[in-house]
N, C-alpha and C positions, 0 to 999 in steps of 0.2 A: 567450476564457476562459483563466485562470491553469491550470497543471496539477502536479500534485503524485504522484509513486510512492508507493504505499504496499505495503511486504512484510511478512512476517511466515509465523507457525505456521501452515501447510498442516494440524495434523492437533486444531487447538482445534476445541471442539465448545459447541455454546448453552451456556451455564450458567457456560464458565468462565470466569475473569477475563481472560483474553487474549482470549477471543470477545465476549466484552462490551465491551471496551474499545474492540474496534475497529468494533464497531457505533457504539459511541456518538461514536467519530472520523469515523466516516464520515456520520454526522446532521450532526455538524458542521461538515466539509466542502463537504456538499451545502447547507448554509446559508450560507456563501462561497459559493457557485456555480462550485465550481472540478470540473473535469476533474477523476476521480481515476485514476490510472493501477495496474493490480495484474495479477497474475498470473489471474486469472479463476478458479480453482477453488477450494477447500474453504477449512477455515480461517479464517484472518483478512481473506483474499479475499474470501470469502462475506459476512463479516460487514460487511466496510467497504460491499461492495457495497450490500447490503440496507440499510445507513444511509444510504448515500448518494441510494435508491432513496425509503425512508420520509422522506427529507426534503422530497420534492420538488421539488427543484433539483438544479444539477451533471449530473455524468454519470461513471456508472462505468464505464471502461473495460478489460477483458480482454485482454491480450496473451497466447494459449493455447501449449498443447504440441501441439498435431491439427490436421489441415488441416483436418477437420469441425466443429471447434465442437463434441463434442460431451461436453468435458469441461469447456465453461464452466458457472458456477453460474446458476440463475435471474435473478438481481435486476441482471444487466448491462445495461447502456444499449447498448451494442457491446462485438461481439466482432472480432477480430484474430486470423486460426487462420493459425498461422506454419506450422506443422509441424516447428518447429523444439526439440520435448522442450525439456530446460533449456537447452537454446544461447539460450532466448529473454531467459534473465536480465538482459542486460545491455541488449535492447532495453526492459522493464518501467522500468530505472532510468535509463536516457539520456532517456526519453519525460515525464517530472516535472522542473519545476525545482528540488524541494525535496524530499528521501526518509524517510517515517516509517516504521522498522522495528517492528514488535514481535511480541516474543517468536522462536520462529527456530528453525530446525537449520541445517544446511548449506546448505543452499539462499538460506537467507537472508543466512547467513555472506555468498554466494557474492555475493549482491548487495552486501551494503555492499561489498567489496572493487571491486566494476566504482565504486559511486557514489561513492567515495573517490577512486580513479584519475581518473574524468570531473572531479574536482572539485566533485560536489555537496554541498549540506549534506545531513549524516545525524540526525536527533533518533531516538534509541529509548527504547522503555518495555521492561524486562524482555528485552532481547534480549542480543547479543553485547556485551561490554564489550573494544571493538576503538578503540584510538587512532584521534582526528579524529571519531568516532561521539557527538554530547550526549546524552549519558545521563536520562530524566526521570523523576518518580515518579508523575506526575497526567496524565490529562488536558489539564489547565487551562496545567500547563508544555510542553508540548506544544504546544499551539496559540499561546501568548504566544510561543514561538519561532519556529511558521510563520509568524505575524503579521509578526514582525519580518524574516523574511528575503525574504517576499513585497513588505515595503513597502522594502524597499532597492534 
């Protein structure tokens, strides 16, 4: 199975547009049947998670901050309890060939800057506007991107 990082806003909530969005990337995802790799907690975590969970295929995968797991979200296929707080950033984005950010703080910041170093591709919706990062507005640009960098 293909494996793709997905980061973003730790602190989006149902309703909004960045929770939604990443619901509805991670439906899509899990209908690829790809691996999806993320940080396991709140946020855009949660959300890709659960899409990816409601899709019925793939697997969402949690690389955590606790030895215990027990800050991962529900809708995870596996978890991965590093115990390594945010030192684990840079294992969420090495772990995907191909990294969708959206929306962000620092943290997110912190990942594109590891996924840019490793050399991976970066597509975001609404997140940092950082050189080397493809910027999208849709959905729809978004995945015609992964499409393309997956079949290369």
């Amino acid at each position: 199975m293909r494996q793709v990082s997905v980061i973003g806003a730790s602190r989006a909530k149902p309703g909004d547009d960045i929770y939604e969005f990443a619901y509805r990337l991670g439906l899509e995802l899990g209908k690829r049947n790809l691996v999806v790799i993320n940080g396991g907690r709140t946020g855009v975590m949660e959300a890709v998670s659960k899409g990816v969970r409601d899709s019925g295929k793939g697997l969402a995968v949690g690389i955590l901050t606790t030895y215990d797991g027990s800050d991962g979200n529900p809708y995870l296929h596996i978890k991965i309890n590093t115990g390594m707080n945010w030192n684990r950033n840079p294992v969420v984005v090495a772990s995907g060939e191909v990294v969708l950010a959206v929306g962000g703080h620092y943290g997110t910041l912190s990942e594109i800057a590891y996924a840019l170093i490793l050399g991976k591709p970066v597509i975001g919706y609404k997140t940092h506007k950082v050189e080397g990062v493809l910027q999208v507005d849709t959905l729809e640009e978004m995945l015609k991107l992964l499409d393309q960098f997956l079949e290369s």
